[in-house]
mmCIF file of the N, C-alpha and C atoms, coordinates in Angstrom:
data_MODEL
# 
_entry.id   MODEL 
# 
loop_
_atom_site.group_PDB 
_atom_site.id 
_atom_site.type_symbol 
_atom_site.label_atom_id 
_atom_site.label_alt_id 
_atom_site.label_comp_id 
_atom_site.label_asym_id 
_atom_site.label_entity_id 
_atom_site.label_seq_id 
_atom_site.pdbx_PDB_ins_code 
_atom_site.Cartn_x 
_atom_site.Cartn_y 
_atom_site.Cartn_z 
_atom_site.occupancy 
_atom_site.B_iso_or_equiv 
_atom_site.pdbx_formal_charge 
_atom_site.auth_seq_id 
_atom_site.auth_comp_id 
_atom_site.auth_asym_id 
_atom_site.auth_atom_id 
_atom_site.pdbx_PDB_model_num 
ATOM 1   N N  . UNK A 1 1  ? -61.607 106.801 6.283  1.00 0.00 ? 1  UNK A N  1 
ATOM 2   C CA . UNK A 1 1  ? -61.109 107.770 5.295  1.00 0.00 ? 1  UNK A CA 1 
ATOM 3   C C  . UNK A 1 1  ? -61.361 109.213 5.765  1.00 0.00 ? 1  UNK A C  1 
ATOM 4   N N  . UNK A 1 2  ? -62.275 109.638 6.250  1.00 0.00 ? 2  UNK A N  1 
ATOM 5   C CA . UNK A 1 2  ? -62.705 110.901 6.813  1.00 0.00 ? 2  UNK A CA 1 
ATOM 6   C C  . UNK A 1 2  ? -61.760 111.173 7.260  1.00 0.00 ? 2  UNK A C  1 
ATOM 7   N N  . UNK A 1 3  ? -61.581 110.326 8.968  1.00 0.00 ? 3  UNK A N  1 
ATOM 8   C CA . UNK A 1 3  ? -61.072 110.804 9.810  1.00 0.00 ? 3  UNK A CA 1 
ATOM 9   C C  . UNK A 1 3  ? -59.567 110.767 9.335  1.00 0.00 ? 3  UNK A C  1 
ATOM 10  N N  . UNK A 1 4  ? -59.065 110.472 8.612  1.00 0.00 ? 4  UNK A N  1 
ATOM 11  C CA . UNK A 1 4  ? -57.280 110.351 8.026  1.00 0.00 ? 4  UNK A CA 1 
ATOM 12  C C  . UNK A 1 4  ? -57.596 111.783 7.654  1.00 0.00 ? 4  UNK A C  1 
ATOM 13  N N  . UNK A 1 5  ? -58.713 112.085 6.962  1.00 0.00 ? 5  UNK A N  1 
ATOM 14  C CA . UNK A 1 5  ? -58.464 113.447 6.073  1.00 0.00 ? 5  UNK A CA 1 
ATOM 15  C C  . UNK A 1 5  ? -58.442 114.691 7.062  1.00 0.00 ? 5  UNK A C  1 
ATOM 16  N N  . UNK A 1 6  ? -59.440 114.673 7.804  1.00 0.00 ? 6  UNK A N  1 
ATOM 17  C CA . UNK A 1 6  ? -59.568 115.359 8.825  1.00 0.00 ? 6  UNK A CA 1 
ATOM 18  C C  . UNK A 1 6  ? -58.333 115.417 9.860  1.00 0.00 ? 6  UNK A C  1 
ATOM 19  N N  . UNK A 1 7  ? -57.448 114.635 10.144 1.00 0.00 ? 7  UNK A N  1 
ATOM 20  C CA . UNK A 1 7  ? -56.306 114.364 11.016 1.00 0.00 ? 7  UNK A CA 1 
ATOM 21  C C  . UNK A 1 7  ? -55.258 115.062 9.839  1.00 0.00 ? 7  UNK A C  1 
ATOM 22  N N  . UNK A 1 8  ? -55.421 114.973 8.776  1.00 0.00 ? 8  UNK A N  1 
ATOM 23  C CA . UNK A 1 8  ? -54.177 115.672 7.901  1.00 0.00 ? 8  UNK A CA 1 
ATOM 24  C C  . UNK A 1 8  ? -54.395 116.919 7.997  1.00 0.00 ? 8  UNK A C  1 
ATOM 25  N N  . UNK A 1 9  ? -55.802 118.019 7.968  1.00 0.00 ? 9  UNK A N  1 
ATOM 26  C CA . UNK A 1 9  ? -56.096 118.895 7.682  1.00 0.00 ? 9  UNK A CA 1 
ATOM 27  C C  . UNK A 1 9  ? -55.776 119.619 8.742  1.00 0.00 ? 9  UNK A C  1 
ATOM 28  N N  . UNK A 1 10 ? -56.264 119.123 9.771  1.00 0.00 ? 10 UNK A N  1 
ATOM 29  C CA . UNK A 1 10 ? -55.726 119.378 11.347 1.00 0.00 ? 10 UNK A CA 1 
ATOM 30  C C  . UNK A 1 10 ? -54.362 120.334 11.185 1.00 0.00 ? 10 UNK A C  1 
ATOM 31  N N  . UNK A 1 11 ? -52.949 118.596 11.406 1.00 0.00 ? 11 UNK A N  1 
ATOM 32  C CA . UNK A 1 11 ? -51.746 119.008 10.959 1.00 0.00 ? 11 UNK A CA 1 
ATOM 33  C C  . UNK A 1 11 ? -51.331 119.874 10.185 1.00 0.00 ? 11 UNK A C  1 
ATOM 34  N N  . UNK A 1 12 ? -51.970 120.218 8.627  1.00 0.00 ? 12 UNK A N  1 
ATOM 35  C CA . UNK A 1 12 ? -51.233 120.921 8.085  1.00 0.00 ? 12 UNK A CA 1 
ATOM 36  C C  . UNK A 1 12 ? -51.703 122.469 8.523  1.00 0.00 ? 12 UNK A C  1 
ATOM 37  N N  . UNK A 1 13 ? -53.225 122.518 9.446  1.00 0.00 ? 13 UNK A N  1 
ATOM 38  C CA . UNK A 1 13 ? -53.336 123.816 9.922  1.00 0.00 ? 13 UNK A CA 1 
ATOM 39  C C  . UNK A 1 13 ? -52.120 124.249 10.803 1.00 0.00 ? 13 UNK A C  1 
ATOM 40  N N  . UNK A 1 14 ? -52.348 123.423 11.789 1.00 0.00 ? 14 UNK A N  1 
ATOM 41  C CA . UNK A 1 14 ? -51.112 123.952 12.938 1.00 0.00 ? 14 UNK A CA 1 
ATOM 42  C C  . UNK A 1 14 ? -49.742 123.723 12.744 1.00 0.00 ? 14 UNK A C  1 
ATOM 43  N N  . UNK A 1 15 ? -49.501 123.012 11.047 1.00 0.00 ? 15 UNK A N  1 
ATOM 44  C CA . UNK A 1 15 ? -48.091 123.807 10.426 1.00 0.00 ? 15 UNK A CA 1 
ATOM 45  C C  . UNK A 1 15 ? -47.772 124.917 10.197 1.00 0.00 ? 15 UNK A C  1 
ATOM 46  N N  . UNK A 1 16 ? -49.225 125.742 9.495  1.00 0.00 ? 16 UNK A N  1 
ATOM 47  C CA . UNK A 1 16 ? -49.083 126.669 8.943  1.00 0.00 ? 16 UNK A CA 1 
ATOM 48  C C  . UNK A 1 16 ? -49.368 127.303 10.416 1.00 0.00 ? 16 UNK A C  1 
ATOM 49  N N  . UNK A 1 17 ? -50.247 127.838 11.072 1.00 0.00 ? 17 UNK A N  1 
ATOM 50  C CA . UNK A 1 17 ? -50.038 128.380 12.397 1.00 0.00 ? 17 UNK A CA 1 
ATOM 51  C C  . UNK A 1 17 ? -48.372 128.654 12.543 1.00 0.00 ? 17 UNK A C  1 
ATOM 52  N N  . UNK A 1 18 ? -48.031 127.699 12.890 1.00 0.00 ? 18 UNK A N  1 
ATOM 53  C CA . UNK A 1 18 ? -46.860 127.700 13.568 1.00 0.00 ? 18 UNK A CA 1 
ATOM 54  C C  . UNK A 1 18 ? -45.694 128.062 12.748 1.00 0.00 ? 18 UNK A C  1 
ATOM 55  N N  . UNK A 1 19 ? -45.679 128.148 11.135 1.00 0.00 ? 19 UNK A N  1 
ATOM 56  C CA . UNK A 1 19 ? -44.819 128.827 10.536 1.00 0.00 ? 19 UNK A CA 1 
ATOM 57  C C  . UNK A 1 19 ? -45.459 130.217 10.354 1.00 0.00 ? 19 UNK A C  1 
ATOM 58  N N  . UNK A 1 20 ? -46.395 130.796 10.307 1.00 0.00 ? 20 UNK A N  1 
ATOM 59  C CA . UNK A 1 20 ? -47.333 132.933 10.796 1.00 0.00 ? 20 UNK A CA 1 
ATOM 60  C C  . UNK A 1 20 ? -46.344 133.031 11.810 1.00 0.00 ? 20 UNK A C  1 
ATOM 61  N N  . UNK A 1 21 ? -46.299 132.092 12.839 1.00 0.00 ? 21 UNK A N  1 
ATOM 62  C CA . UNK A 1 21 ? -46.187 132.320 14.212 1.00 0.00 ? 21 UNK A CA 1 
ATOM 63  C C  . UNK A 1 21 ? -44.305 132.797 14.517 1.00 0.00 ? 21 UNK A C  1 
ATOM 64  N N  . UNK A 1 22 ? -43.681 131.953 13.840 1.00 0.00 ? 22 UNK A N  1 
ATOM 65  C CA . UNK A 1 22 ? -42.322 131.834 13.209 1.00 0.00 ? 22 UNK A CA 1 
ATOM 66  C C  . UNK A 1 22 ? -41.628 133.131 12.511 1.00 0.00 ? 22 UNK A C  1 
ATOM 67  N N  . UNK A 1 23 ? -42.336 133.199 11.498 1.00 0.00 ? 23 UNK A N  1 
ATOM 68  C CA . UNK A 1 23 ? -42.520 134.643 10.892 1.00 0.00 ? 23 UNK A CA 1 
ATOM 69  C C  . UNK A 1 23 ? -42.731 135.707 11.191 1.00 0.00 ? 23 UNK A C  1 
ATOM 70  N N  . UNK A 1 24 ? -44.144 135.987 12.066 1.00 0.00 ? 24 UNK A N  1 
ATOM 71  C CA . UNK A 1 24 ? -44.175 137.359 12.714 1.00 0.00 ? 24 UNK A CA 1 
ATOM 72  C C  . UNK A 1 24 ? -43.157 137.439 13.913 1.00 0.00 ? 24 UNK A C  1 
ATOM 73  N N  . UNK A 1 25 ? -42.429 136.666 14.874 1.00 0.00 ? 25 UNK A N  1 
ATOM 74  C CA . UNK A 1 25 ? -41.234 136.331 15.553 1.00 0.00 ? 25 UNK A CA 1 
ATOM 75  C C  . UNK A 1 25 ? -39.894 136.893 15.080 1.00 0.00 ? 25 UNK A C  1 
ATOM 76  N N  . UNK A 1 26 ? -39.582 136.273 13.454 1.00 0.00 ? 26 UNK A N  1 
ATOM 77  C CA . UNK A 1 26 ? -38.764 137.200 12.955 1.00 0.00 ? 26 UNK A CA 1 
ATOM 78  C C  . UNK A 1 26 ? -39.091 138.179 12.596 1.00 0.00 ? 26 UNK A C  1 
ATOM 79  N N  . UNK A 1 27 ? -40.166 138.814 12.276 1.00 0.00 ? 27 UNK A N  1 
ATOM 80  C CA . UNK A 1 27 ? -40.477 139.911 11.701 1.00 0.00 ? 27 UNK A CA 1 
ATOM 81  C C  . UNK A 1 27 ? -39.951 141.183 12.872 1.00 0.00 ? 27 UNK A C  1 
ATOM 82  N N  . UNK A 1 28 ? -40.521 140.674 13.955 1.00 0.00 ? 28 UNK A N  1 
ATOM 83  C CA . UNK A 1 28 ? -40.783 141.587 15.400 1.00 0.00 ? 28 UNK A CA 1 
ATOM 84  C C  . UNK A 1 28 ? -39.198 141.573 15.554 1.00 0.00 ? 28 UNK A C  1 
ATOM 85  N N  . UNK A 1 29 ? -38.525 140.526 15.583 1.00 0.00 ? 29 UNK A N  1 
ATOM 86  C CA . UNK A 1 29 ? -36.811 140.755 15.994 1.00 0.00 ? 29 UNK A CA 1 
ATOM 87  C C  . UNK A 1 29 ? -36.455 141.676 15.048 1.00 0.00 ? 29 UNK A C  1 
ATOM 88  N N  . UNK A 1 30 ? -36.535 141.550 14.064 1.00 0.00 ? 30 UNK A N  1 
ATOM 89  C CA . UNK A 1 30 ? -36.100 142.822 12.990 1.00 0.00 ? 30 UNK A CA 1 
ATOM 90  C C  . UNK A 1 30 ? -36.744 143.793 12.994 1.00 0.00 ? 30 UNK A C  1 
ATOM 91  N N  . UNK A 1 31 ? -38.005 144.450 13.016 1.00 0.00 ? 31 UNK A N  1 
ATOM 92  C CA . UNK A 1 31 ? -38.309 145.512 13.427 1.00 0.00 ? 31 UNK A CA 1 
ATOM 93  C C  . UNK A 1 31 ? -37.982 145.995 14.718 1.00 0.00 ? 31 UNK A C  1 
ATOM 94  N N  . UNK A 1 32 ? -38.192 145.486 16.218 1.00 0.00 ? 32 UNK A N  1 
ATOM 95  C CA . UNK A 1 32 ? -38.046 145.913 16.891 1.00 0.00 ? 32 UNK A CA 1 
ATOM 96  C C  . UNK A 1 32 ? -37.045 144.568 18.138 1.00 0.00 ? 32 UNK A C  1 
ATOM 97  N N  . UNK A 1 33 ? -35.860 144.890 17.699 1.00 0.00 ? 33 UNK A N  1 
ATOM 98  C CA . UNK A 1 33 ? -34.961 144.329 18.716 1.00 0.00 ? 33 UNK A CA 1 
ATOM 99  C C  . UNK A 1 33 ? -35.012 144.427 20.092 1.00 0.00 ? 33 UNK A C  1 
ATOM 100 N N  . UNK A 1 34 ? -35.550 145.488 20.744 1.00 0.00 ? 34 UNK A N  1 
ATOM 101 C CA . UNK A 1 34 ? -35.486 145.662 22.245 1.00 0.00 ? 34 UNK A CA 1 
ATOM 102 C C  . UNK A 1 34 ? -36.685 145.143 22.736 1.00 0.00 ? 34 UNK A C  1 
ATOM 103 N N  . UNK A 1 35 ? -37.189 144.664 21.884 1.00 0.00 ? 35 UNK A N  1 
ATOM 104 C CA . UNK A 1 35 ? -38.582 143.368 22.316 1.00 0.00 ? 35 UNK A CA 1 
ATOM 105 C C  . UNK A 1 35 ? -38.573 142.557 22.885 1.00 0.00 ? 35 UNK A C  1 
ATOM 106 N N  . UNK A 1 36 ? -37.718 141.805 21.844 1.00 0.00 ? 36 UNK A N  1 
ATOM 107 C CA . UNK A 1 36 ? -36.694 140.307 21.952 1.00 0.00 ? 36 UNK A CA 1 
ATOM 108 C C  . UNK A 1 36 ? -35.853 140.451 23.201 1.00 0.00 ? 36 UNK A C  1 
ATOM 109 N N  . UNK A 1 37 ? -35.104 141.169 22.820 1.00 0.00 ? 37 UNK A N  1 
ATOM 110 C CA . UNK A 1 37 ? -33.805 140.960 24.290 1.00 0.00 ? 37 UNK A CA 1 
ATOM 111 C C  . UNK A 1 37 ? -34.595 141.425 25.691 1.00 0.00 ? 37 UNK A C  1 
ATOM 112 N N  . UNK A 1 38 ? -35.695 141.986 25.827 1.00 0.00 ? 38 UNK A N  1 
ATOM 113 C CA . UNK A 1 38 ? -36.050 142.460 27.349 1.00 0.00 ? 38 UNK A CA 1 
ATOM 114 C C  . UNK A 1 38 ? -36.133 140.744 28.433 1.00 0.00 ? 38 UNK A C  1 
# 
């Protein structure tokens, strides 16, 4: 039981990671376009 919980908690960290990560990505294309395209 732990370790299921611990293996979920994991995952849903490096969901959320990876949707910040997603986000500040678009954020940066819309603020600053000549970022992106270099």
């Amino acid at each position: 039981m732990k370790i299921k919980l611990k293996k979920k908690r994991i995952i849903s960290v490096l969901l959320a990671i990876t949707l910040v990560a997603i986000g500040y990505y678009m954020f940066q294309s819309i603020t600053n376009p000549k970022l992106v395209n270099a």
